[in-house]
C-alpha positions, -999 to 999 in steps of 0.1 A, spaced: 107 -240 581 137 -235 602 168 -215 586 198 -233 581 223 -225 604 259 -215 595 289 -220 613 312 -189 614 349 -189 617 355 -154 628 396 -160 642 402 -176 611 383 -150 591 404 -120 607 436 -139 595 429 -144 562 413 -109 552 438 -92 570 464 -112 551 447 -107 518 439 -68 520 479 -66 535 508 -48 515 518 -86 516 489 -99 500 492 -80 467 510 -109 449 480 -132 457 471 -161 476 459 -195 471 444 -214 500 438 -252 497 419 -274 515 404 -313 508 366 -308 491 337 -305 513 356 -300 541 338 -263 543 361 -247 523 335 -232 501 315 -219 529 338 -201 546 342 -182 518 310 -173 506 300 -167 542 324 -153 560 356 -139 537 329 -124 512 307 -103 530 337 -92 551 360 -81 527 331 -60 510 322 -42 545 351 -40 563 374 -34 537 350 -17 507 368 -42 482 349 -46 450 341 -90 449 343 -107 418 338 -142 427 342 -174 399 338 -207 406 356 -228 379 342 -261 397 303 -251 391 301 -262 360 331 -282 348 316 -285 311 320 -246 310 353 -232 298 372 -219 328 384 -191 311 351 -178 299 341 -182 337 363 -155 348 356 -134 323 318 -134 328 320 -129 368 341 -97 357 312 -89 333 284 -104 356 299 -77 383 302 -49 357 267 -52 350 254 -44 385 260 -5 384 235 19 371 245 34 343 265 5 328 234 -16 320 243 -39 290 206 -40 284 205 -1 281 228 1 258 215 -25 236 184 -8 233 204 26 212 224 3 191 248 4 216 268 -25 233 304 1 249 303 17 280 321 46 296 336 59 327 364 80 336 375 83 305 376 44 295 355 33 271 350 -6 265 326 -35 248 311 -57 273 307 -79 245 345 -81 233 354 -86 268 385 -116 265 415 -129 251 420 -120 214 387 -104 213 403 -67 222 395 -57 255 418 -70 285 408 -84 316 434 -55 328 408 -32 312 377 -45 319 390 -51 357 403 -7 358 366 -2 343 349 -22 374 372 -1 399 359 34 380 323 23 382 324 8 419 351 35 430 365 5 451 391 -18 446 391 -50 436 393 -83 454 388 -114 427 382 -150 441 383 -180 422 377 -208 438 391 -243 425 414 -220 409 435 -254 396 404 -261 368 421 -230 350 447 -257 338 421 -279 316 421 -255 287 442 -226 266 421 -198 278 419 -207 312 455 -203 316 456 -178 294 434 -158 319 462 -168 345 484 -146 328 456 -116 320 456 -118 359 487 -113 363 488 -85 339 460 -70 352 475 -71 391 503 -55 384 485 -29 369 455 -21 394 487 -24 417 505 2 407 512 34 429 484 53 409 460 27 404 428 14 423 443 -20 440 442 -55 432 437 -87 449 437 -122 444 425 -153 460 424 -183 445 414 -216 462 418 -254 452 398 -288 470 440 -302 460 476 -294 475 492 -310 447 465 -295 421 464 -259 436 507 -261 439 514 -269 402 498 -232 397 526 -217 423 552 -241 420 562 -243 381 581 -214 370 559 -214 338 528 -202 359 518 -170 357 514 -173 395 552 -186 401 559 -185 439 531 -171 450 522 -177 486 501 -211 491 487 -222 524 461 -250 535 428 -233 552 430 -252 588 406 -280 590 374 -273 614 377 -285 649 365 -289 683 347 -254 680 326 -265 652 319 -299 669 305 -281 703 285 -251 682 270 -284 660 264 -306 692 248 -275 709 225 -266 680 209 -306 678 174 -305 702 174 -342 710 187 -363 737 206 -378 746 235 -366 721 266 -379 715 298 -366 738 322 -339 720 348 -367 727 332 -393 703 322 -366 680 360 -359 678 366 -395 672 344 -396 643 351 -365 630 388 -376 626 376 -405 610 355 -387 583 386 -364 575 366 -337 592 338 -334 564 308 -324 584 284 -339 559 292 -377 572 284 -363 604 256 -344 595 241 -374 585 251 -395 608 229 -371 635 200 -371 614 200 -408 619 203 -404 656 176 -381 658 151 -405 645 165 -429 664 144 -442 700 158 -466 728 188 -448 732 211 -439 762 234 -418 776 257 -451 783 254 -463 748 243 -431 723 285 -427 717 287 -462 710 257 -459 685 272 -429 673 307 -444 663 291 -476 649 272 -454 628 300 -431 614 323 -462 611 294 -478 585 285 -448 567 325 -444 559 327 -482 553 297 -479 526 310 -447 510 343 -467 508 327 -496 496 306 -476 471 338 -461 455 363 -490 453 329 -510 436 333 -486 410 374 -488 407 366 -528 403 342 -524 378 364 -506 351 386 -523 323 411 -534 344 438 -516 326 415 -487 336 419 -496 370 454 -505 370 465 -472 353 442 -458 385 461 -475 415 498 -470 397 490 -427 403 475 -431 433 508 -447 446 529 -427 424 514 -391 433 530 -360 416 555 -384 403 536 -404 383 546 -406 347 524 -426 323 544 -437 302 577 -450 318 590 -481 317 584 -485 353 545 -478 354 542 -501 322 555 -528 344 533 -517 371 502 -516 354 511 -554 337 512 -564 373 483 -548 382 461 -566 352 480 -602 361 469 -599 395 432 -591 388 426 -616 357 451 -642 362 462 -634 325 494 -616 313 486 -583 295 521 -580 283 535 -547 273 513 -518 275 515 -497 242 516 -453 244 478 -455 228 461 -476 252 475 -457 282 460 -424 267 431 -440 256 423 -454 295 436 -418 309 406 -405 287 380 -427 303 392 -421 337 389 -383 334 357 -386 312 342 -407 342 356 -378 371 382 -399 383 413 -384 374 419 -343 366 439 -333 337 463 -307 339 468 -290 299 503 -299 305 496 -333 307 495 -341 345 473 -365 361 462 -364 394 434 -381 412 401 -361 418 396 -367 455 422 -372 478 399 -393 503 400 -422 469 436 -415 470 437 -427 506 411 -459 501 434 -467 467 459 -471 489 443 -490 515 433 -518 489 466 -518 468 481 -525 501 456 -555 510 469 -572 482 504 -568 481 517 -603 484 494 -610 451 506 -576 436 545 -579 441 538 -623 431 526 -606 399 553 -578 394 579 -606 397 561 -627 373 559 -598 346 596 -590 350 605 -627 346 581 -630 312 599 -599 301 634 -612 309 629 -643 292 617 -623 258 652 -608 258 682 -634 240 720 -621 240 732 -613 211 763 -639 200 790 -613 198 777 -599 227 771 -566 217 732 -564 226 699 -583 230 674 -594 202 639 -603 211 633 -641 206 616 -657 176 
């Protein structure tokens, strides 16, 4: 069985942990990048093993998007545990066994078990403890670091970050770093960008997409012939939003594929990307069409509203009216507070919205954004017939008062 093969960034990898482990990079940084664009991979393959050779930084690593049912908070907390466990000597198991569950080393004593928030040992604590026992500092990464936002504790751990940084940070203490990454701009941002994050201006930057490198070291790897050129690889790749595992399939196709040239393999090669996107396109927005179509109204008002989509202004409630007249032929008249909620809930229940605890909505994938977009526009004449015809209905249910003071609502 052949091993897989992974792609190594190794200029981008000398950026980023220099920047991390830098005087700079105490505050913390949060890198963002679309999902399954190889985000992940660079950093369990390359960032990881660097940082803990090269620099002798202790890892704790959480990954918040792993399992989604799982409370963030109590995520981070077990990683620190999970990594606490490793060391001889601080065996939970060990301890168990003499009626014990604490462990101690210079001069700290602790419960594994009452490891939290409100529980009586800080993350601050438990994080100086790891540092003791690995005589290293630490380096945490959390990856889709926005998914702290979905409950209490999970941004309550925010804050124990925070607390805990500026205390491993001090001028006597071990070191501290954080780096925390998100599949969302506008997801991972709200964690930097609102003054009420524990986070507040920290430094956020987008992990550069993978390129013509990665296209050549892919093309070269494939043992078949003939293979597409780097050009039309490019072409595809762009296409794709440079998500390698379109591609990745798209070659396995070619491989088992007979008949072909080198004057037509790119030609085969494009046709093929451009129907594996169509289908994945088509797939998705089959889905959008089958929910309630307030459900899907309520979808295509964020995606053209973005970050400044509020739910329940008067201007979305006319927007989603128009939305439902245009897909059922059938007025749906004012949109109360209750069913807005209500079809937020089965959006985010059916992965495609995320909830910020604040009360944000965003859509999951920024690719659905994109196709959203693409078939709100296809049907704009219908859309802004519709819009006009909701504004009208709503006119016409509004009557001056006679001393002309006001409106009443018609009989």
């Amino acid at each position: 069985m052949q091993r897989i093969e992974v792609f190594h960034r190794q200029e981008l990898l000398n950026r980023f942990a220099a920047e991390i482990m830098s005087s700079e990079g105490s505050s913390g940084l949060f890198v963002t990048a679309p999902r399954r664009t190889g985000k992940s991979t660079f950093i369990r393959e390359d960032l990881i093993p660097t940082l803990s050779k090269l620099y002798d930084t202790q890892i704790v690593y959480a990954d918040l998007w792993e399992d989604r049912a799982t409370n963030p908070g109590l995520v981070i907390v077990e990683a620190i545990k999970s990594e606490l466990l490793k060391f001889d000597g601080f065996s939970l198991r060990a301890a168990k066994g003499v009626g014990l569950d604490k462990i101690k080393v210079g001069g700290l004593e602790m419960s594994l078990e009452n490891i939290g928030f409100g529980k009586g040992e800080t993350l601050a604590k438990a994080l100086t403890l790891l540092a003791a026992a690995s005589k290293k500092s630490i380096t945490l990464i959390i990856d889709e670091a926005q998914h702290s936002q979905v409950s209490d504790e999970g941004r309550q751990a925010l804050y124990a970050l925070k607390a805990a940084r500026d205390a491993l940070n001090a001028s006597n203490g071990p070191g501290f770093r954080l780096l925390a990454t998100g599949s969302s701009s506008d997801k991972l941002a709200s964690l930097v960008e609102d003054k009420d994050q524990a986070f507040y201006q920290a430094p956020l930057v987008e992990l550069p997409t993978l390129g013509l490198d990665y296209l050549t070291w892919y093309r070269n790897g494939q043992y078949f012939e003939p293979k597409p050129s780097v050009e039309a690889m490019e072409r595809g790749f762009d296409a794709c939003s440079h998500r390698p595992e379109p591609l990745r399939k798209v070659f396995q196709a070619l491989r088992l594929t007979v008949g072909l040239s080198e004057e037509t393999v790119d030609a085969h090669f494009l046709k093929k990307m451009d129907e594996a996107l169509a289908n994945a396109k088509a797939n998705f927005m089959q889905q959008v069409n089958g929910l309630e179509p307030l459900d899907a109204a309520v979808l295509k008002v964020m995606a053209m509203d973005g970050k400044k989509f509020v739910p329940y202004s008067k201007i979305s409630n006319i927007n989603y009216q128009a939305f439902v007249l245009a897909s059922t032929g059938s007025p749906a008249g004012e949109v109360t507070q209750s069913a807005i909620q209500l079809s937020l809930e089965r959006l985010r229940n059916e992965k495609f919205v995320w909830k910020a605890g604040r009360g944000a909505y965003l859509i999951e994938d920024t690719q659905h954004t994109a196709w959203i977009l693409e078939a709100v526009e296809q049907e704009r004449d219908e859309l802004d017939r519709a819009k006009r015809e909701v504004q009208a209905l709503a006119a016409a249910a509004i009557v001056p008062k006679s001393d002309g003071t006001g409106s009443d609502a018609k009989p």
